[in-house]
N, C-alpha and C positions, 0 to 999 in steps of 0.2 A: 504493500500500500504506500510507504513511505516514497519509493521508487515512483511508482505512476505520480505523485503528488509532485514529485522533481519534474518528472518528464510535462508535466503536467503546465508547472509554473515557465519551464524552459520554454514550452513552444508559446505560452501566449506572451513573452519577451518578444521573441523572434517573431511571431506575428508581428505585434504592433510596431517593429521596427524595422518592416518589412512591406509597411500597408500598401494598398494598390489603389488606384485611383479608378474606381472606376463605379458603376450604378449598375440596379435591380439584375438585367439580364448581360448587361456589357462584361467583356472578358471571354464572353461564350465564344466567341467568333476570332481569338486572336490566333488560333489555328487552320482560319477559315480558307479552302483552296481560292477564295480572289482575293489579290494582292490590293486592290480597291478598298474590301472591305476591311482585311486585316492593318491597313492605312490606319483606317479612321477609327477600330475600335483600340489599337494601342493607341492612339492617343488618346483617349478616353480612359485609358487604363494609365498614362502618364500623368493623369489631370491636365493637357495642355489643350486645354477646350476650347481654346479661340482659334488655335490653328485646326482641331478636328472640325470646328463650324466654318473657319475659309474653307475648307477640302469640300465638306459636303454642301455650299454655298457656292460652290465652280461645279461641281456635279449636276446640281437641279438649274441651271441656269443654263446648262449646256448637255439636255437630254439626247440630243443625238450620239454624241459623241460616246455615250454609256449604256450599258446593258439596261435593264429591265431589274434584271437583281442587282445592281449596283444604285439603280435608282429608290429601289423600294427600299433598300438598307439607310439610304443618306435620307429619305424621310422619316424612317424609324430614330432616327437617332437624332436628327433636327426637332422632332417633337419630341423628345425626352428632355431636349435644352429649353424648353418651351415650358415643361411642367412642372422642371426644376427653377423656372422663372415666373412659375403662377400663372402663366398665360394659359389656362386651360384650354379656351376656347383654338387657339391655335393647334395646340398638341394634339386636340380631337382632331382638327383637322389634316394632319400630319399623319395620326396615327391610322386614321382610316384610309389614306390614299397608300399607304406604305399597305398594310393589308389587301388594298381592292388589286396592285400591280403586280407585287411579287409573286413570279412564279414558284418561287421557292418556300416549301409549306414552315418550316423553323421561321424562317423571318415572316411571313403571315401572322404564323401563331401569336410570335415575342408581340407583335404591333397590338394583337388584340388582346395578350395578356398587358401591355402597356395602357391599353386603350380602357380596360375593364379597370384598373385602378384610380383612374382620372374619375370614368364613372364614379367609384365606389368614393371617394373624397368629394363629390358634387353630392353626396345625397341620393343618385340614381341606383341604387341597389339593386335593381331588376335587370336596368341593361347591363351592368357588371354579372350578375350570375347568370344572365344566358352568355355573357360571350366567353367565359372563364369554362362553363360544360361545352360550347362548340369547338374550344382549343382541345380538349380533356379528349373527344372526339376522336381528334386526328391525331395529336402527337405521341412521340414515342424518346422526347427530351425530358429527361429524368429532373431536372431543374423546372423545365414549365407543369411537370405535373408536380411539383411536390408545391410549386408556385399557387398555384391553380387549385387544388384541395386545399390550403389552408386559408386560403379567400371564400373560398366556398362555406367555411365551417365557420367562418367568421361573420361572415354576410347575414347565412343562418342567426345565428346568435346576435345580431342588432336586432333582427326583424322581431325575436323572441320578446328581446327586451321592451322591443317600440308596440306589443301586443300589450304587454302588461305595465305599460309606463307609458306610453304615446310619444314624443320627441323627443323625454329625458334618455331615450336613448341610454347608451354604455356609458357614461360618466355615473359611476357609482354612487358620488356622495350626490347628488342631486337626487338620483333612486330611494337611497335612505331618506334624506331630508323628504320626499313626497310621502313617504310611507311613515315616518313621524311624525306630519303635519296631519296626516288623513285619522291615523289613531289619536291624536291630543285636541283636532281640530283648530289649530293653531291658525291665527292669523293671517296664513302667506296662502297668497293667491297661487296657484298649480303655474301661470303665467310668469310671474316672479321666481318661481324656482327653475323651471326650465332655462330662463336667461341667466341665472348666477355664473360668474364668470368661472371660467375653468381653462385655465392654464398649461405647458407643454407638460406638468408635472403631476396636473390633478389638481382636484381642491384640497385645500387643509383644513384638518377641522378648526382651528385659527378663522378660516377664513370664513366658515358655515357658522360660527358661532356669531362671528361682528355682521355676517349678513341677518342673524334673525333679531339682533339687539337692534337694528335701526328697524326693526319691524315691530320694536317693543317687546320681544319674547327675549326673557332671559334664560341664558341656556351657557354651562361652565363645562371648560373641558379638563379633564381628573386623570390622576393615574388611580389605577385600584384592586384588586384582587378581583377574580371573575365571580368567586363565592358570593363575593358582598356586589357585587352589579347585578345577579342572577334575584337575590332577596325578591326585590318587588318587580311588579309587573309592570311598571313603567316604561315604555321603551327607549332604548338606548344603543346611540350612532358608536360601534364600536369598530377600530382599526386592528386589522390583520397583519399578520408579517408578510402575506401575499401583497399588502399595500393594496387591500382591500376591504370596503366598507359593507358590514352589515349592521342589519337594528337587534338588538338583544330585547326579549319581550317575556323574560323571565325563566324559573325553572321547571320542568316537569320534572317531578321524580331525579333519576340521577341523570337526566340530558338538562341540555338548554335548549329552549323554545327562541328562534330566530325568522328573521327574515334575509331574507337575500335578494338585492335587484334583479340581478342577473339568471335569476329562478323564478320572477314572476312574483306573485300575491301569496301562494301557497306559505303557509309557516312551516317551516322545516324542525326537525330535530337532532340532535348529536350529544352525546356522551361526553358529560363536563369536562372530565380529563379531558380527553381527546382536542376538544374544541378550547382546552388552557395551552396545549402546544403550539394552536397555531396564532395566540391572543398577545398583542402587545402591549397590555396591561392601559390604555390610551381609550377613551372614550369621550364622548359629548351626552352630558346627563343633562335633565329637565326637571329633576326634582331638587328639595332642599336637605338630600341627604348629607353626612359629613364623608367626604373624600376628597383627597389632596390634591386641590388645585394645581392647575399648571401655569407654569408661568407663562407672558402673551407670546415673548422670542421662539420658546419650544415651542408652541398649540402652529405657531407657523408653518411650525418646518414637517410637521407628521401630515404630510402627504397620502391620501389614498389616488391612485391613478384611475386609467382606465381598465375597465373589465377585459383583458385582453384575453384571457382564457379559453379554450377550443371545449367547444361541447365533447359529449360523445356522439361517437357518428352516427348517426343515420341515414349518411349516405353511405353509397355502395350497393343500394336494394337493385334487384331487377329492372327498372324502368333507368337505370345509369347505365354509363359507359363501362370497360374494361377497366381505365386508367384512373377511373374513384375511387380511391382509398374507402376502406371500410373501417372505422375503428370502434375497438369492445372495450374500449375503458377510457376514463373521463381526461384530461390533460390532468400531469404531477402522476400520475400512475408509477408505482413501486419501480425501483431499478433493483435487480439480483434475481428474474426470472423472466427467463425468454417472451417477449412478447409474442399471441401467436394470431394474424390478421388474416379473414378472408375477405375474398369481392363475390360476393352472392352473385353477380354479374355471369363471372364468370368459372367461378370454385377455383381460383390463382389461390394459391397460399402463397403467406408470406410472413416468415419468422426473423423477427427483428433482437438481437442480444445486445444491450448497453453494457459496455465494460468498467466503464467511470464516466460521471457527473460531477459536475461542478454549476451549481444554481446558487444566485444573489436574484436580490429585485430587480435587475436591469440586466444581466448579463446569463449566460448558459454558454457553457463547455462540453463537448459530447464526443466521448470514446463508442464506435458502435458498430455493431457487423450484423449485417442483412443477408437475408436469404428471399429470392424471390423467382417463383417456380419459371415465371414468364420471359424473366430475362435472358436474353442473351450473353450477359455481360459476361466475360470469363478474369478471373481474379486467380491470386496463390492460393485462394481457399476451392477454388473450383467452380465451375457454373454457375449461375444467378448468384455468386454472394458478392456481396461488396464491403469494403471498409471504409468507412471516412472518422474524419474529426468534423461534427458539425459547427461550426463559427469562422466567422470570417470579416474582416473589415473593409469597406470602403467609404471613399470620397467622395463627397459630389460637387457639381460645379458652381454651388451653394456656398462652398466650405465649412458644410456640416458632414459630421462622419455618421454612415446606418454600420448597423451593426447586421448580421446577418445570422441568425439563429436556425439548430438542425430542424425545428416545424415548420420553416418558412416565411416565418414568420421576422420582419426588421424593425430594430429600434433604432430610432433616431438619435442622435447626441448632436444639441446645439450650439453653433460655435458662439462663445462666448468674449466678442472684442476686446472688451474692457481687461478682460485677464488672462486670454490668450489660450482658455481651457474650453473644455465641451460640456454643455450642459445636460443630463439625459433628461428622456421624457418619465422616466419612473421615479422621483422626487431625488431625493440627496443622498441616499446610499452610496451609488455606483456615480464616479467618474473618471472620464476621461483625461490624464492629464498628456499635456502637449511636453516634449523637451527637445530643443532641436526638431529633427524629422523623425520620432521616434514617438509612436504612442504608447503608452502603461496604462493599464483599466486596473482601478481599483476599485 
């Protein structure tokens, strides 16, 4: 153990002092047989974005002179520069002429898995999950499917949420707060909570507390034993080490009776222990019981984020593709026994073994060896397996760093001018620090 913990700490050095420049599907192509496209995606992968946008700006300006595939790539990649510049409305339109020309189905695809995430950032969730199952379709790029199910399982899981909360949507602490307001019948308009502001970090309960003190509700946030919060049936906004927000609404017997946004209206239950492992002793109370106030500088910094969490799957049914993943257990599922995944689809098994983990609130490291019946891939372990290290960092022309995680899932870390450091979107735990050209995640 000691050993993988070295090899462990070794390579994420070497990572980050090694990092690549480049975005979501770019890097894929720097092997690519046209020397056109393998152009423009090393420089993408150099971060030298002004001269990859001349290149592909003499390309579309001079379509005669270029293939069909060399055109559809330099649109693919022109609205990537587009969306990393906010200009949506452009990137759509980029992204879909890159799609309508190439002959080549990979760049097709990448355009309309590029294309489905602009959706999914506008609010369009519909046209994002039909274009991410029409990719799912056709490809057989181990990247756009792993891209493409984790979109899909996430899409899923706003729509859940927007069932049983309407636009509060996946910001968690806005979910509590509506579900504390609705049991206390507190003062704040459903219209007022949905607007409360919500930052790259999340809200703090700092921040939920001075939002409902100008609304006249007094409301303190405590450190406290789970024992003595469980006592009464009051409910109460409490913070997780997942850096997630639920309402405590007392005890049953040896559980606690909870609520959970991201689960709907239903009150859930859990086994006190259990649910003291995952409790960071930090809550938002409404009553005038005696627990130890926090002072305002901390109540700031305890951040609850977003509900980033993947359901279990239910896709993979019959009426899906080959290339849906199927999954039998919830995300956080145990590491030390083989995962074992079917596609009802199509009866593909697929046995997945994690060899080591390393999870914080912002970051994951993943030792892992895959078995999958369907693949072709041949490896030193033999047919359909494969190994990787899931993580990986890049640049964007933003000069924020994504972090790239084995579910497909990416975090963003925002560059921070004034200090020269990254800020991530899951509150203050994990950062990024800069030195020289060298990055360290702490």
């Amino acid at each position: 153990m000691v050993r993988i913990l070295f090899i462990f700490f070794i390579f994420i050095f070497t990572l980050s002092s090694n990092i690549s420049y480049s975005t979501e599907f770019s890097g894929a192509y720097l092997n690519y047989p046209n020397t056109v496209i393998r152009e423009i995606d090393t420089y993408f992968e150099k971060g030298r974005f002004i001269e990859a946008e001349a290149v592909i700006d003499n390309i579309l300006s001079n379509p005669d002179d270029y293939t069909s595939e060399e055109m559809a790539f330099s649109y693919l990649r022109k609205g990537l520069l587009y969306k990393y510049r906010g200009e949506f409305d452009k990137a759509i339109s980029y992204y879909e002429k890159a799609a309508e020309i190439s002959p080549v189905l990979k760049i097709s695809n990448d355009a309309k898995a590029h294309l489905s995430a602009v959706y999914f950032y506008l609010g369009r969730l519909d046209e994002a999950e039909d274009l991410l199952r029409e990719v799912l379709e056709s490809t057989k790029d181990e990247r756009q499917i792993k891209f493409c199910n984790y979109w899909l399982r996430y899409i899923r899981k706003i729509k859940e949420y927007q069932k049983s909360f309407g636009p509060v949507a996946f910001a968690c602490g806005r979910g509590s707060l509506l579900a504390v307001a609705d049991k206390l019948n507190l003062p704040v308009r459903w219209e007022e909570i949905v607007k409360l502001s919500v930052n790259n970090n999340g809200v703090s309960l700092g921040q939920i507390k001075n939002f409902l003190k100008k609304k006249g509700v007094k409301a303190r946030v405590v450190k406290a034993d789970l024992e003595k919060l469980v006592r009464s049936p009051d409910p109460k906004i409490v913070l997780l080490k997942s850096k997630h927000y639920v309402v405590i609404l007392g005890r049953k017997g040896a559980d606690v009776a909870y609520l959970d946004p991201s689960k709907g209206r239903k009150i859930l239950v859990e086994n006190l222990d259990l649910f003291k492992e995952k409790f960071t002793g930090y809550a938002l109370v409404f009553n005038n019981e005696k627990y130890t106030e926090v002072a305002p500088k901390i109540a700031d910094t305890l951040f609850g984020a977003y509900c980033w969490c993947c359901p279990p799957g239910e896709l993979g049914g019959p009426e899906d593709n080959p290339n849906t993943e199927y999954e039998t257990t919830d995300c956080g599922s145990s590491v030390g026994l083989p995962a074992i995944l079917t596609n009802t689809a199509t009866l593909n098994l697929v046995i997945s073994d994690t060899d080591f983990r390393y999870k914080h609130f912002g970051i994951e490291f993943l030792l892992k060896r895959t078995y999958n019946a369907d693949s072709p891939h041949v490896s030193v372990f033999g047919k359909g397996w494969s190994w990787y290290y899931g993580t990986r960092l890049r640049k964007t022309p933003s000069e924020n760093i994504d972090w790239y995680t084995p579910t497909g899932r990416i975090i963003h870390f925002y560059y921070d001018a004034s200090t020269g450091n990254y800020i991530p979107e899951y509150g203050v735990s994990d950062r990024l620090w800069k030195k020289d050209n060298n990055f360290i995640v702490l």
